[in-house]
DODO-921751 format. One record per residue: x, y, z of N, C-alpha, C in turn; residue in three letters. Coordinates in pm, whole numbers, plus 50000, padded with zeros to 5 digits. Example, Ala and Ser with C-alpha at 12.3 -4.5 7.8 and 13.67 -1.06 7.14 Angstrom:
# DODO-921751
513194943150780512304955050780513204967050780ALA
512854977550708513674989450714512905000350787SER
# end
This chain:
# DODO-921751
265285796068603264435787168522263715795368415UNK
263805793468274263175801968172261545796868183UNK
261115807668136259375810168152258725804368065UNK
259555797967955258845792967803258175779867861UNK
257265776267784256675758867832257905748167851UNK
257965740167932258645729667875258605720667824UNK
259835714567716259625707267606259305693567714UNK
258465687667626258005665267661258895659567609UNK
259715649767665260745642967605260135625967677UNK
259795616067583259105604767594260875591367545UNK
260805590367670262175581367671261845562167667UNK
262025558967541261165544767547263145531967559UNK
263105526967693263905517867626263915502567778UNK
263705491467759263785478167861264695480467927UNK
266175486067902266805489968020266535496668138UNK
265805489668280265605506368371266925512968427UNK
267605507268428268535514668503269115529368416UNK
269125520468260269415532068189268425543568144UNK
267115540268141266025547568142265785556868250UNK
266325550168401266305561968495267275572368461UNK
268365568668400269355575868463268995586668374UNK
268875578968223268365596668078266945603868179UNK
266405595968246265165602968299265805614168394UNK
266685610468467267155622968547268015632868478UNK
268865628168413269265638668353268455651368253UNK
267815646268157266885656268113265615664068215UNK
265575651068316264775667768447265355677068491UNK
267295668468516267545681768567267755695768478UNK
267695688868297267835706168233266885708068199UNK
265565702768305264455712268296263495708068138UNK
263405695368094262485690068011261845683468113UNK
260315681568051259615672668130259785657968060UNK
259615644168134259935632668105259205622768111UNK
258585617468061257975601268020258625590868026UNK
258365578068098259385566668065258365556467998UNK
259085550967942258485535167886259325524667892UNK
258905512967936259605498467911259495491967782UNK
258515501367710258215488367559258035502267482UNK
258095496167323257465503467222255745502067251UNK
255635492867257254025487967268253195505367361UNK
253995497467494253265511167600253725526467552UNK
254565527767475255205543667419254155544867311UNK
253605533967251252535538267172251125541467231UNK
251075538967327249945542767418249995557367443UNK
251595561367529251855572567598251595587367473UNK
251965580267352251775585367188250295588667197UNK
249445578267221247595589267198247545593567282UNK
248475592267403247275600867542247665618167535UNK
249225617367517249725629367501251055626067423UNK
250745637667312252245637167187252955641167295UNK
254745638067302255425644867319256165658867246UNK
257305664867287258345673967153259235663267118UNK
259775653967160260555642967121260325630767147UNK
260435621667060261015609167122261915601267110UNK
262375595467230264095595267228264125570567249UNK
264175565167170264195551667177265235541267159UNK
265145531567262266295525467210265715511267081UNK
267235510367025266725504466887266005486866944UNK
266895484567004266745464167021265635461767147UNK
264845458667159264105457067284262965442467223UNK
262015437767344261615426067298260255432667275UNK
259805422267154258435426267130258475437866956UNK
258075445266975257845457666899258775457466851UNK
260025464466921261645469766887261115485966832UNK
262035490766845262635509466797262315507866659UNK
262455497266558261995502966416260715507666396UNK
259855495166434258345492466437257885504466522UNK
257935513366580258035522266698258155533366618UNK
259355539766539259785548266445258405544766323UNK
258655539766266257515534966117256345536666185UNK
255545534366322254125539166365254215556066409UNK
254905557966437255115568666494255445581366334UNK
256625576066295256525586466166255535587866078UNK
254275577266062252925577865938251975587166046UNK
252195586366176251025591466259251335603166328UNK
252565606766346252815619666412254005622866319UNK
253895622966262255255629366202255565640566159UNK
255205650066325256095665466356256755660866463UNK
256915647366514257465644266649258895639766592UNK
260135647266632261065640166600261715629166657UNK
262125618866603262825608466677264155608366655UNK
264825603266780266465598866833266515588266851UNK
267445577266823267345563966825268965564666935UNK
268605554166983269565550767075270145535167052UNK
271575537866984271965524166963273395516866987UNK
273575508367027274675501567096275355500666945UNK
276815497966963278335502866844277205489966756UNK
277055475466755276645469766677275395468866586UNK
274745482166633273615484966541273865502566445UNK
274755505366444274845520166397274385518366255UNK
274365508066186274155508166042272665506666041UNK
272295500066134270295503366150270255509866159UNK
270775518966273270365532366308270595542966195UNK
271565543666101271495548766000270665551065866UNK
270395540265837269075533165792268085546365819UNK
267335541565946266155547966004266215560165958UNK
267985567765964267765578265959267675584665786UNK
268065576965737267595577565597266115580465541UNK
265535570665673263815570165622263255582465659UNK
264045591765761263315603865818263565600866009UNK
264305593366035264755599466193265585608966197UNK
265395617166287266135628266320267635627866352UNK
268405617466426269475615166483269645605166544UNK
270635602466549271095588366662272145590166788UNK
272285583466856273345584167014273755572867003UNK
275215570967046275255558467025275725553367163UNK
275565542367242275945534167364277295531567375UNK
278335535367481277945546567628277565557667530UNK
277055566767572276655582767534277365590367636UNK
277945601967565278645616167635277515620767663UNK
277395622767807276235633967827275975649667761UNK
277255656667701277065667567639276465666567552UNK
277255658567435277155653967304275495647367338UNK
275005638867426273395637667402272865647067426UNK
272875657767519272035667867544271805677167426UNK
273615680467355273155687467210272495679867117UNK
272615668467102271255662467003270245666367020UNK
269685667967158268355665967203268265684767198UNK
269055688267179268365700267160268255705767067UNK
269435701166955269045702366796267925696966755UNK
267485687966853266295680466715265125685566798UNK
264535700066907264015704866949263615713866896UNK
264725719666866265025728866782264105727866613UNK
264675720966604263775711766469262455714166470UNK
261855707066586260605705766619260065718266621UNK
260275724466714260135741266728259625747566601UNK
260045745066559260405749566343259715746766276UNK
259165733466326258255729266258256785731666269UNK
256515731166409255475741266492255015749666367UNK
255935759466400255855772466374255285768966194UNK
255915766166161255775766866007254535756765946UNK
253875751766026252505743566075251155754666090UNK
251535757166198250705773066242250905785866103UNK
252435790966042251735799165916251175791365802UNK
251265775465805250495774265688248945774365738UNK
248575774865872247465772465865246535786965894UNK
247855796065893247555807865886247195811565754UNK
247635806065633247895807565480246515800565460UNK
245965790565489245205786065461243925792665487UNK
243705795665634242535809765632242155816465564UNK
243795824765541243575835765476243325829465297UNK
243385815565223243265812965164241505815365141UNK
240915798565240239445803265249238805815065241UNK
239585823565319238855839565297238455847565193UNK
239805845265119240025858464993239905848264859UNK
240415835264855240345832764747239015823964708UNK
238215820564812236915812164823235945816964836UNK
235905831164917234865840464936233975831865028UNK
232575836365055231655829565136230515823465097UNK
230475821664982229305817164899229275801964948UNK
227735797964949227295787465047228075772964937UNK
227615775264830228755763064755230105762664779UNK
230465773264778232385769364815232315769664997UNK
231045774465037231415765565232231515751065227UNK
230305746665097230315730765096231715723165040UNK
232175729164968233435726564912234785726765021UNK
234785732765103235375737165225235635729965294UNK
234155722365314233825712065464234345702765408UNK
234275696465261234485685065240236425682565213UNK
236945695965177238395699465198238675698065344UNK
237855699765430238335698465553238205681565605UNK
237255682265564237155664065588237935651565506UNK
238985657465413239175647165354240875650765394UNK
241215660365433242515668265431243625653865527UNK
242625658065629243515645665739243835630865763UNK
243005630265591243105613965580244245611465478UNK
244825599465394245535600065289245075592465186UNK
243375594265163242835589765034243315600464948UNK
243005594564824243025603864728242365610764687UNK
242255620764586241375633964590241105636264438UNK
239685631964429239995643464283239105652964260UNK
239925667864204238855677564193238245684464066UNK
237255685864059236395686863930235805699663876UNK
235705704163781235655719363796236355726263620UNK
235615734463583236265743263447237605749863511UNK
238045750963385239625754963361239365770563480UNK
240545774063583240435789763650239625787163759UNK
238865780563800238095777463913239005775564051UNK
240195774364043240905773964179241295765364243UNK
240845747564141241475737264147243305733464238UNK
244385738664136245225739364219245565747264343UNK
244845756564413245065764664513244245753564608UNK
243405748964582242725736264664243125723464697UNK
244125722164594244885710464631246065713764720UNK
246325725064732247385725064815246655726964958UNK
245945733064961245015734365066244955722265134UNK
244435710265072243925696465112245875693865171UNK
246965696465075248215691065137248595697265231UNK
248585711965284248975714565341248215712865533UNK
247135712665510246445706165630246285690865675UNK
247165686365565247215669865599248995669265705UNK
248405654665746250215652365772251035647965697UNK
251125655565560252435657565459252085668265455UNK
251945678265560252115690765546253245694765484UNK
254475689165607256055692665571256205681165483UNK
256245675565385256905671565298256495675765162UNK
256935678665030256645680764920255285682564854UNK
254925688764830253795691664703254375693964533UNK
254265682964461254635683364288253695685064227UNK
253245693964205252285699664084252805690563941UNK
251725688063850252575681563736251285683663594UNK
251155689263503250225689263448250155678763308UNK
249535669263318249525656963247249465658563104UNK
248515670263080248115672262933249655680762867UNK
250315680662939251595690962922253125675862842UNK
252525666362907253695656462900253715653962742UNK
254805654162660254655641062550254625627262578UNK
253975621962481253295610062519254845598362559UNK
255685605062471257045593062490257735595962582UNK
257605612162674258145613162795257405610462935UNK
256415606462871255895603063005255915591463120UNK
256595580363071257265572063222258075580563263UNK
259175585663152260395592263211260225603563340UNK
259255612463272258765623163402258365616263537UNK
257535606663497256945603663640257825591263743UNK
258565584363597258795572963744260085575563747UNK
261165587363619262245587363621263155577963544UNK
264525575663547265085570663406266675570763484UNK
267525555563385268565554563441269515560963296UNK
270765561163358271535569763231271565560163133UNK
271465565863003271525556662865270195546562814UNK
269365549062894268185537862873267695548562774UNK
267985558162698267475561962553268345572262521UNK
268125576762382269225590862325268275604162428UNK
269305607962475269045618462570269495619462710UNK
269665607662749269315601162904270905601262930UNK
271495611062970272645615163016273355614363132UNK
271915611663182272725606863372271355602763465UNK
271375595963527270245589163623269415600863652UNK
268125600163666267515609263706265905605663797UNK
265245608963874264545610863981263065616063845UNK
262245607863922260705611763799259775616263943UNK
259115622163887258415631363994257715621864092UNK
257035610164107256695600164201257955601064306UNK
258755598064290260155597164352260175613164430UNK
260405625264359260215636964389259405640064538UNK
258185633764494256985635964580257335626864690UNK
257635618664704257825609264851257965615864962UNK
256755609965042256595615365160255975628765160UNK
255005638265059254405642865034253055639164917UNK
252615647964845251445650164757251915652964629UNK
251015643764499251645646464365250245648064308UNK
250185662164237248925668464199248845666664084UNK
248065659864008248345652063843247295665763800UNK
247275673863743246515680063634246155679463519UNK
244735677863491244725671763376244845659263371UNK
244515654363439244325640463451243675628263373UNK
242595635063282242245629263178242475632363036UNK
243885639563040244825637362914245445623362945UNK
245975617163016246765604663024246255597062908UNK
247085587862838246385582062728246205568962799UNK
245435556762760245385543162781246425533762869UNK
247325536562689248505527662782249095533362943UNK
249065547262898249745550563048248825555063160UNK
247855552163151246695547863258246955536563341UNK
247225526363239247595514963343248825515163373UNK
249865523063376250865520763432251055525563543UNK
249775540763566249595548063642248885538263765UNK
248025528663716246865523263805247955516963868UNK
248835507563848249925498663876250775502664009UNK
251025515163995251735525564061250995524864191UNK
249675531364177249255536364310248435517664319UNK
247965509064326248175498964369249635487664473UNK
250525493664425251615482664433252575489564520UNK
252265507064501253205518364634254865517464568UNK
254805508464386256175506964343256645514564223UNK
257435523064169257275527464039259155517964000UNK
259205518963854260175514963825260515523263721UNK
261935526463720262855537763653262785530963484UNK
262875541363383263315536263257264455527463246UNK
264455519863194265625512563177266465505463268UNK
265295500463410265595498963523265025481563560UNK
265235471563621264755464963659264085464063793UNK
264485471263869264725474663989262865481764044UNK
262365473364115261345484364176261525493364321UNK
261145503164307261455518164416260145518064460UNK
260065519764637258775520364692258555536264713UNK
257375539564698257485551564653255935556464774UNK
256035562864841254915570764919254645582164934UNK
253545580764871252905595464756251455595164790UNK
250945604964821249485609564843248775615664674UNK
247425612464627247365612664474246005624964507UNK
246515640064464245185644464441245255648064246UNK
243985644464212244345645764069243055660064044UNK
243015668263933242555673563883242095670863741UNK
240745679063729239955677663583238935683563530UNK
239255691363437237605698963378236975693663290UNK
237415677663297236375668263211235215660363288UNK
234415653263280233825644263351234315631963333UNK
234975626763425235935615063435234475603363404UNK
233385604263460232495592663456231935590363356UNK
231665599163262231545600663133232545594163017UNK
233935597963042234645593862981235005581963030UNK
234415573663132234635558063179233455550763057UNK
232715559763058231345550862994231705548962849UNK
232275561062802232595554262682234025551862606UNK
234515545862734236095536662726237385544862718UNK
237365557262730238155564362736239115571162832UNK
238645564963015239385564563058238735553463192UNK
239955543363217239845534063284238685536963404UNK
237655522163420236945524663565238185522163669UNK
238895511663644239745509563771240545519463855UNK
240845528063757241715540463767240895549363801UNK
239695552763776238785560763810238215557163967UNK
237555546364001237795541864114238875539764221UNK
240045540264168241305539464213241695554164322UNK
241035563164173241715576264244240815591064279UNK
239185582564266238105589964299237465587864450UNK
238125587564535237325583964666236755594064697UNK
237385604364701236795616464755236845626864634UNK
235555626964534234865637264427235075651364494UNK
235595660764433235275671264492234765681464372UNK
233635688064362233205693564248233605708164267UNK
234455716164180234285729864231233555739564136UNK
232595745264215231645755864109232205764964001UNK
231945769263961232695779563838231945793663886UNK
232565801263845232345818363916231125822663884UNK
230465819163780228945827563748228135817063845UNK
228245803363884227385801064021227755807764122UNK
228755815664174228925818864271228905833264290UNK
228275840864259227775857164195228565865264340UNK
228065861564433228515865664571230135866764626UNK
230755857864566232465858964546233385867464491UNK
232105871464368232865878264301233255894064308UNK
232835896464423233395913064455234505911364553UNK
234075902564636235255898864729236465895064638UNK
236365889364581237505880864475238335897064391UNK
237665900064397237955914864277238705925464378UNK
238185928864513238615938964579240125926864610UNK
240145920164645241375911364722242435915364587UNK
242155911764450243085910764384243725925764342UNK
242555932564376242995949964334244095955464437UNK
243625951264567244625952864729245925943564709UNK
245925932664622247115924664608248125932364499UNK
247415940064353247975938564243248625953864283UNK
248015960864335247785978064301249235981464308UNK
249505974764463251125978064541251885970164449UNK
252245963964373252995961664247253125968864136UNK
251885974064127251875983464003251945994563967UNK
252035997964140252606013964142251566023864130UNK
250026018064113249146026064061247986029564228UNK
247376041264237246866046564336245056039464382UNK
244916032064223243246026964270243416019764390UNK
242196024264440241666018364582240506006264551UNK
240036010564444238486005564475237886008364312UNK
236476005664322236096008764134234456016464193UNK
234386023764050233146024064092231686021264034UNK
230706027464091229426016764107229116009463962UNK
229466019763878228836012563704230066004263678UNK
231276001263729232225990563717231795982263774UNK
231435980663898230965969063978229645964563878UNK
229085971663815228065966063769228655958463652UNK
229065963263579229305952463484230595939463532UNK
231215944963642232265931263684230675923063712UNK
229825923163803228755915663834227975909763737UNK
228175915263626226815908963525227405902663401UNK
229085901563467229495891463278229615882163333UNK
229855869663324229505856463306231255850663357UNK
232075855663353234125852763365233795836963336UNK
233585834463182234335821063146235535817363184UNK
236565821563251237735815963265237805817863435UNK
236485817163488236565822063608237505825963668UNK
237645826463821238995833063865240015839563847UNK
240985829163730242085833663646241425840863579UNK
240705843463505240095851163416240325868763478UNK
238985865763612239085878063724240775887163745UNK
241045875663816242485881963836243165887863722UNK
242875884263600243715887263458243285904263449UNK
241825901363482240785911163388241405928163522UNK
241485922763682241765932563767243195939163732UNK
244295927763711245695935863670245635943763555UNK
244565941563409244845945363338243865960763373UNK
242935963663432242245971763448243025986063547UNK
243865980563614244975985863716246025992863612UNK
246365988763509247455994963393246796004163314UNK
245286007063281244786012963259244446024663319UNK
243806024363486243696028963552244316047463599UNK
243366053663592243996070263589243796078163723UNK
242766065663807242206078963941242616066164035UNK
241926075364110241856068064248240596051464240UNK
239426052264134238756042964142239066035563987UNK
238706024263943238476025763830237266024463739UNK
237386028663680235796034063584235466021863491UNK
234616018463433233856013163353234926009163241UNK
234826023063177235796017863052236986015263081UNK
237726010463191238766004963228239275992363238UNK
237625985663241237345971663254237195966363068UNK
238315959863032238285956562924238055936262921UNK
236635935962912236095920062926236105917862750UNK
236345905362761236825900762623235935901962502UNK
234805908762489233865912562340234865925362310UNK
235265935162419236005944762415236905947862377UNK
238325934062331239635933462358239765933862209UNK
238835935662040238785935861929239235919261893UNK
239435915861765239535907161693240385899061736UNK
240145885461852240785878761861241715871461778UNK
243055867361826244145863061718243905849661618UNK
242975843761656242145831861559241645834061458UNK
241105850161482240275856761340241655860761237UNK
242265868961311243085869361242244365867061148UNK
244105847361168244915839561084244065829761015UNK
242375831361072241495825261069241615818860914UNK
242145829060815241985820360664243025813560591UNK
244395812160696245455806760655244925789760682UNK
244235787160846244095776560881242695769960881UNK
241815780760865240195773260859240275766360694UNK
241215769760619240935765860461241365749660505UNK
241985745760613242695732360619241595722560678UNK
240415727760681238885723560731238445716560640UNK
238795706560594238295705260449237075696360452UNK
236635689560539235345686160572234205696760548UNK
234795709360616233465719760660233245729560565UNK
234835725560448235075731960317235655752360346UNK
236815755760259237465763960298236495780760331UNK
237185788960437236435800660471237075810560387UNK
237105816560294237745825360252237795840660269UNK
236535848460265235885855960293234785855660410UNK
234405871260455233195874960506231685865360433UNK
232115868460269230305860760194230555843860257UNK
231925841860235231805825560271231155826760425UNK
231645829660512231445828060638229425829460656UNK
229185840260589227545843460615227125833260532UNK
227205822660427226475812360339226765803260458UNK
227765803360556228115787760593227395785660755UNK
226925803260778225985799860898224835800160925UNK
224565797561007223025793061048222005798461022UNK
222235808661020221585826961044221885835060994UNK
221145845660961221405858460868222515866660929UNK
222765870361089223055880361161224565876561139UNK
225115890761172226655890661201227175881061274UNK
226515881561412226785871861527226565853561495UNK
225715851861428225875842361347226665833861270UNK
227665845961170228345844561118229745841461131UNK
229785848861279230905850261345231055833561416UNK
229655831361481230045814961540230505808661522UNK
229775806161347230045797461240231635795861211UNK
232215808161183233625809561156234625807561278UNK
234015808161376234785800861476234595786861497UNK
233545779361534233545769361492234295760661391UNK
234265765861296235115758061163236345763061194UNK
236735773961218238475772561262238685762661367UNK
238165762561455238495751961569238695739261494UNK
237625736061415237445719161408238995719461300UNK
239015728361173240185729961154241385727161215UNK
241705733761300243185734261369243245723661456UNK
242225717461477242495702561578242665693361441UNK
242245696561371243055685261215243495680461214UNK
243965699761172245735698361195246995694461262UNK
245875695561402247225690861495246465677761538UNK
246245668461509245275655361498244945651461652UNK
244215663861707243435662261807244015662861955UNK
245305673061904245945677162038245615690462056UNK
245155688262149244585701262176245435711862222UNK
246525704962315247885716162340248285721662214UNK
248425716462136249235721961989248295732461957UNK
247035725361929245995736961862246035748861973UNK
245645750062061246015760862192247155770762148UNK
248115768162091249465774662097249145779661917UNK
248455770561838248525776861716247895788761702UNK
246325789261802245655792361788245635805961882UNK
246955809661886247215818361988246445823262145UNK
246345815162203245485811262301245485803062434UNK
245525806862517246005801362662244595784162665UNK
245645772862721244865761662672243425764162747UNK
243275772662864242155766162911241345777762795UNK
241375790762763240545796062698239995784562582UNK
241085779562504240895769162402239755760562458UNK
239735756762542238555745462599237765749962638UNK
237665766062680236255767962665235795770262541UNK
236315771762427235405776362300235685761462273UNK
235725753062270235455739762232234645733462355UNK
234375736162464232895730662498231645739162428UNK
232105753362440231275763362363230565753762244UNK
230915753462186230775747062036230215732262015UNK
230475726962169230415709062177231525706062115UNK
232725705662072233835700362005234515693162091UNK
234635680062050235635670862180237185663962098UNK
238695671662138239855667462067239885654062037UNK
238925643962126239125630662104238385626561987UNK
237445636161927236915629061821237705630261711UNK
238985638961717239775640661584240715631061637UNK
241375623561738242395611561775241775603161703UNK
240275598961734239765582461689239895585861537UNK
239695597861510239985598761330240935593761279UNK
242255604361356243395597761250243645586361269UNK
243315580561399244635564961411243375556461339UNK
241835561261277240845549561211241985542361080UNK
# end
């Protein structure tokens, strides 16, 4: 007799005779066994103690094996199921297994041929265990290193922990680098869509005319392009989590198509009549204030209510002062062994200034600022001037096209020179001058690109979230150059 635990095998079917007999056979190879007469009472035997399997027959009175499968797969679904079905139901039973049953037997059953089912889909289970336990090993070590211990991200934590095991929706709030998507997976991977899909999707990324196509998908020929049927990420995500980023780029119209969606559990393909039920868990992301932009019509309450149950705010790195050494040593121990380089550690006048700048781009920022400090790097620690924080990095690439595209400012009237720039600011001082001329390039290049801010980002040689911080910097909002052009 092997020493390992033995597997629970929960045998639900109104036949007793045939229920005894699978009952003896799987004792004698040493599984332990459950019987049931109904789905009803197997749903009982289900809260008192999960089994490793459950093995059901399809036709019975009352409940039946579907209704049984469908409670059982939304509520345990690491438990695999075997359906047991007489020659005139194999096309149900197929079915089921479409939706996510594990296997079927069909009536008489070869005792070999059932026993290897039942141990393939153990097997399964086993697997799944396991790969349950390292994500929740991943997840620790997530909390640990990438959250640090600062009493705001414990609060952030608890409420990730409290919302993880439910399947409301999530949205999380927070400046660009704050750790948003590492949190959403967090929330998926401790839910039960652990094992099924996570689709990241970043909204502000879509063109506006591809965007049913991405999300609900498209049949061949329903436009020039559309070459063969294709799957839109709703579809993708089924039976897992679809992480909308950027969530308050969506424009109007496709707000409500979005609201429609997670109301109705239906999306429909381009060029499709056809509606697809689609079961998808919604955590969305945003470094805007969604309630703000409800108030002044810019993005739906319904939709906002729809997909705000659970607010989650995440701090930005200069509230959290205490993270940030932890955050710094983790990424130096992560980056170093890639880079071939010998630093261990930094020292004390480095730590001082990692501690006392402000990492607008929090996190990402950190991590940027540790790899790049590691390529620099000559000893065993690294020094001060190794740490190159962005006053440091010379004339950002904005300045330096600054007079091809600030002249297209024509409101704020063209920058040509240094004298223009000092008449057009506030203040006598250099630093002054310098604002000023950033400022007016910005409002410039969103003009130009009539208030897309992705475009301006890329003109402006500049990773988008940096772009959005020098446009909160400034107060500049892309939507006030949209209501322009389409006035």
């Amino acid at each position: 007799m092997s020493s390992r635990p033995r597997k629970s095998i929960l045998i639900v079917d109104d036949d007793k005779d045939l229920r005894t007999i699978l009952g003896d056979i799987l004792s004698d190879e040493g599984y332990q066994v459950q019987l049931s007469d109904s789905a009803e009472k197997a749903l009982e035997h289900l809260k008192e103690k999960e089994p490793n399997l459950l093995l059901t027959d399809l036709k019975m009175p009352g409940m039946g094996g579907h209704r049984l499968f469908e409670d059982c797969s939304k509520r345990w679904p690491h438990i695999p199921v075997v359906i047991l079905t007489a020659h005139g139901t194999v096309d149900e039973a197929l079915e089921m297994i479409r939706k996510g049953a594990y296997d079927y037997i069909a009536k008489p059953y070869n005792t070999q041929d059932l026993l290897m089912r039942i141990s393939r889909a153990l097997e399964r289970e086993q697997l799944m265990v396991e790969n349950r336990a390292l994500r929740l090993q991943l997840v620790e070590k997530e909390k640990e290193y990438i959250f640090g211990d600062e009493p705001a991200m414990k609060e952030v934590m608890a409420r990730v922990d409290a919302v993880a095991g439910t399947d409301f929706p999530v949205v999380l709030m927070g400046e660009s680098g704050t750790g948003k998507e590492v949190l959403a997976r967090v929330v998926h991977r401790r839910s039960p869509r652990g094992d099924g899909p996570f689709v990241p999707v970043n909204c502000g990324a879509i063109p506006k005319e591809l965007f049913e196509s991405e999300l609900f998908g498209h049949v061949k020929g329903s436009f020039t392009g559309a070459t063969a049927d294709r799957k839109g990420l709703f579809e993708e995500a089924t039976g897992g989590t679809l992480f909308l980023d950027e969530i308050s780029e969506i424009g109007p119209d496709h707000q409500v198509k979005l609201l429609r969606v997670l109301q109705e559990g239906e999306i429909k393909r381009v060029g499709e009549n056809a509606q697809r039920k689609v079961d998808v868990r919604i955590i969305a992301a945003t470094n805007r204030d969604l309630l703000s932009m409800v108030k002044t019509g810019n993005f739906r309450e319904d939709l906002y209510y729809r997909i705000c149950v659970m607010p989650i705010v995440v701090p930005p790195l200069r509230e959290r002062k205490g993270d940030i050494l932890p955050l710094a040593i983790h990424f130096l121990e992560r980056e170093r062994h890639q880079s071939g380089k010998s630093a261990t550690g930094f020292t004390r006048s480095a730590l001082d200034k990692v501690m006392s700048y402000e990492w607008p781009g929090n996190i990402r920022e950190l991590e940027n600022k540790v790899k790049q400090s590691l390529i620099l790097a000559s000893g065993e620690l690294i020094e001060e001037d190794e740490i190159l924080l962005n006053e440091q990095m010379g004339p950002p690439s904005y300045l330096e096209r600054g007079e091809r595209v600030a002249s297209q400012a024509r409101d704020s009237g063209p920058i040509r020179s240094a004298t223009d720039a000092k008449e057009g600011a506030s203040g006598g001082t250099l630093n002054d001058a310098r604002r000023e001329f950033e400022r007016r390039y910005l409002i410039g290049v969103l003009k130009k690109n009539r208030g897309n801010a992705t475009m301006a980002a890329k003109e402006a040689g500049k990773h988008r979230s940096e772009f959005y911080y020098l446009l909160k910097k400034h107060g500049i909002s892309p939507s006030d150059f949209r209501e322009e052009t389409g006035a």
